[in-house]
C-alpha positions, 0 to 999 in steps of 0.5 A: 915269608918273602922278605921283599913284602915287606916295606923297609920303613914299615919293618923298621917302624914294627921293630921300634914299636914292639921291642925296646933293644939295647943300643944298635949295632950293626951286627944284629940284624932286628928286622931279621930277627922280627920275621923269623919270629913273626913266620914261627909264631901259629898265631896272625901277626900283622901291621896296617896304616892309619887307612887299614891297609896291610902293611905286613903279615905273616903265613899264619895270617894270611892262611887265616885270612886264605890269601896268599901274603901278596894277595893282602899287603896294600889293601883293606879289611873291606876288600878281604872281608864280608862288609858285617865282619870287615866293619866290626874288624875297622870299628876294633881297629879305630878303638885300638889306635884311639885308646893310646894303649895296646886292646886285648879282645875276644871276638867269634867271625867266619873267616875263609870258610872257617869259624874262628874264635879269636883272642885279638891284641892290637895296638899303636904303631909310633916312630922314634918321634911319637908320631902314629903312623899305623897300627899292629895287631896279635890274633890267636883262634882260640877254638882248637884250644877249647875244643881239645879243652873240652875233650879232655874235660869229655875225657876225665869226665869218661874216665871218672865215669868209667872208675866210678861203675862196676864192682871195683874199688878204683884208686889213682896214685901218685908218688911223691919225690919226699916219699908217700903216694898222693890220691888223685882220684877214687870212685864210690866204692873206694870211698866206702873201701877209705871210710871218707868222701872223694872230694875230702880225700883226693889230694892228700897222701894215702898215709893219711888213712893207715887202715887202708895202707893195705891198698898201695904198700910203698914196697910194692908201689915202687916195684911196679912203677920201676918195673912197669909189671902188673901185680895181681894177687889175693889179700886178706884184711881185718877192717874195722867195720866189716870185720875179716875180708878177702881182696884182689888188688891189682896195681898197675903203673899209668904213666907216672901215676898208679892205677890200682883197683880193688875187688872184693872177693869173700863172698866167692871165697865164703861160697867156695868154702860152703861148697867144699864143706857141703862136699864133705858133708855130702861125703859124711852123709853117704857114709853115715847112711851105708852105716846106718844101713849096716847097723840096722840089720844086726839092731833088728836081729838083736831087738827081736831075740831079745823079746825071744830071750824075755819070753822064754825066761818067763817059762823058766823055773827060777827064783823070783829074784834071779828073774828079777835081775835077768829082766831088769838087764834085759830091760837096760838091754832094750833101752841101748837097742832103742838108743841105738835105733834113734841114733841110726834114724837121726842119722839116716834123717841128716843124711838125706839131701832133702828139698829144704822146705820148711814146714811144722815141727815139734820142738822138743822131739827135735832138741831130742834128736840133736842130744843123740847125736851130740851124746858122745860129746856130753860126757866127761863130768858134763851135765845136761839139764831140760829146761822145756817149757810149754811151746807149740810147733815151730816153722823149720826143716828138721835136718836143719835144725838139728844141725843147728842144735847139734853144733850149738851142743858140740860148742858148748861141751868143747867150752866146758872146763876139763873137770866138766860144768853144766848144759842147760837147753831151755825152750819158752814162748816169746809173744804169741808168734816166737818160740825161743831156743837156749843153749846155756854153758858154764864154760870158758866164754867168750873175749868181748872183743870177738862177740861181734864177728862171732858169725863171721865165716871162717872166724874162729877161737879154737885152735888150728885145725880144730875148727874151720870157722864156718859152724856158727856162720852156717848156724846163723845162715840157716836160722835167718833163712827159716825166717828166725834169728841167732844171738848171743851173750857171753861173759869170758870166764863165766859161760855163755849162752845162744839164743835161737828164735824161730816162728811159730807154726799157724801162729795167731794173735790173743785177740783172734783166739779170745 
């Protein structure tokens, strides 16, 4: 601002009334010192006479008011204004110098084509007698202040927005100079993920919830904020209500917070795993077909010159009892070739990748078909009792089911003592609609501690590379599909037994039969 503008007795009564300095001296310049504050300032400064006349102004101002500062000392409010404004403008000013002390006020007006929403400050000017010769005035336009207010407002409410959707977890860190991280912020699936409520966890440090240290090691935190890479990578994690899970965990530093985001992968990895086992199975199954092929050629050769070999030792001249024990050992003859012929069929019939599509079945023929399948398993001193009650047909898929009843059988001798123990396969009838499947063992049982993540994928109790974790899931997966339900009760030490309930065939109530 031109120095000149401004009226020496009016520069001298500004500089008396808004600082209070330490005694003169001559060699601090006061009015110089006031207009280079007063040009530095964003904000209007200005002083006017006890009849409204500018007496000084700054470039903020007067860019305010869009006039050059010439343009505006020396007159009033009414000249520079539309009369609406310029009155309410001299209606503060009089409130101003009668109150006796400085008025802070916010106020909305147009000025120089502009809305402007203004934090105004005004008060008494005096001389060094007390005198009020004028007043001064302090104007800030708020709008900016609150228009970029509100765009970050806008702009976290995005961002809480965007955290909140998708298919991740979403956390914001922040590490702490005493050492922790401190949650700043977490979307929906992150409060399921920490087992507590946004507002009830943001702010307090993660350490707070040492299930969930998974998400942010402190090692790991502290390599991506000094490094500024990226990590991303796999975990495995046991939670405590939903038992084994696979994630991926991406950390990334933002700023001086940490931007951490958590997806749950195991139903991809369960799937991958399926796949995989079905490519097995699909592989076990050609080959069990190419050797059921092979086997029942020679199995039909074999089952015809036996009948041969009984006709022809009825022709031969022999005692009664030579041809009684030739008979009954051709007789245990057949019976392994019949043997032999259901175990070729059993396998032709899980061998074909058939529609799954359910349909009536006679229970017991098919527990039949599973035993065969299971035979070389239930030797050793096991013992194998039937229990088979009255049931009629049941709705399945017979390959399903014996895959069902073939594992369930395998598991139970795997989990009999050495010097063997007691299978009991036991059908009844639940109601009217329900046929109920028992597969009882007096084996090893089962820790109390896994019955609840026994149908768990990839869970497992028997040693490594004995067992893959996925038998009983797939068990469970193919009953609830039939439309049934797998359960299980055990005691460690004493046996345990699984129950398969699956409905029955054109079921219908007592009443409707009566």
């Amino acid at each position: 601002m031109n120095e000149a503008l401004v009226p020496e007795s009016v520069s001298a009564e500004v500089g008396e009334a808004v600082w209070t300095p330490p005694p003169a001296s001559p060699d601090l310049p006061y009015k110089e010192l006031f207009l280079a504050l007063a040009e530095a300032l964003p904000d209007a400064v200005f002083t006017k006479d006890l009849q409204g006349r500018y007496t000084f102004i700054n470039s903020a101002g007067a860019r305010y008011l869009g006039l050059p500062v010439a343009g505006i000392l020396g007159r009033t409010d009414a000249e520079l204004m539309p009369p609406e404004d310029a009155r309410r403008t001299q209606e503060l000013d009089r409130r101003a110098l009668f109150a006796g002390h400085p008025l802070s006020i916010e106020l909305s007006e147009r000025m120089a084509g502009v809305e402007r929403e203004w934090c105004s400050t005004k008060g008494q000017l005096r001389r060094p007698d007390g005198t009020v010769v004028g007043m001064f005035g302090l104007a800030r336009d708020m709008l900016p202040h609150r228009r970029s207010e509100a765009a970050r407002l806008q702009s976290e409410a995005l961002f809480r927005a965007a955290a909140s959707s998708g298919s991740d977890a979403f956390f914001l860190l922040r590490a702490e100079e005493g050492g922790g991280l401190r949650l700043l912020h977490l979307n929906a699936l992150a409060e399921s993920l920490l087992g507590h409520e946004g507002r009830g966890a943001e702010g307090r440090l993660l350490s707070d919830f040492p299930h969930a240290a998974f998400i942010a090691p402190p090692h790991l935190c502290e390599q991506v904020g000094r490094t500024g890479q990226t990590h991303d990578a796999e975990v495995e994690q046991v939670l405590r209500r939903l038992g084994r899970r696979w994630f991926r965990r991406q950390v990334r530093a933002v700023g001086d917070c940490l931007a951490i985001t958590v997806r749950d992968v195991t139903e991809q990895r369960v799937t991958e795993a399926r796949l995989r086992l079905n490519e097995r199975l699909a592989s076990i199954g050609r080959l069990a077909a190419g050797v059921a092929h092979e086997i029942n050629n020679p199995l039909a050769f074999v089952s015809s010159n036996l009948g041969f070999i009984e006709s022809e030792l009825c022709r031969l001249p022999l005692s009664e009892d030579d041809r009684r024990e030739l008979l009954e050992a051709l007789s245990d003859a057949r019976e392994g070739t019949e043997r032999m012929r259901l175990i070729v069929q059993s396998l032709q019939s899980l061998s074909r990748g058939d529609t799954v599509i359910p349909q009536p079945l006679a229970l017991h023929e098919v527990l039949e078909g599973a035993i065969r399948l299971a035979s070389g398993r239930l030797s050793g001193g096991s013992r194998l009792v039937r229990d088979y009650g009255e049931v009629p047909r049941v709705l399945g898929n017979p390959v399903q089911l014996a895959q069902v009843f073939t594992n369930l059988l395998v598991n139970a001798a795997q989990a009999l003592p050495p010097g063997g123990g007691e299978i009991r396969l036991v059908t009844r009838l639940l109601g009217d609609s329900v046929a109920v499947v028992e597969v009882h063992d007096t084996g090893c049982g089962i820790p109390a501690g896994h019955l609840e993540r026994i149908f768990e994928p990839f869970f497992t109790t028997k040693p490594v590379g004995e067992g893959t974790g996925l038998g009983l899931s797939l068990c469970h997966d193919i009953i609830r599909g039939l439309g049934g339900v797998m359960t299980v009760d055990s005691l460690e030490g004493e046996g345990s037994t699984f129950r398969v309930f699956l409905p029955v065939a054109d079921a219908e109530p007592r009443e409707a039969r009566g």
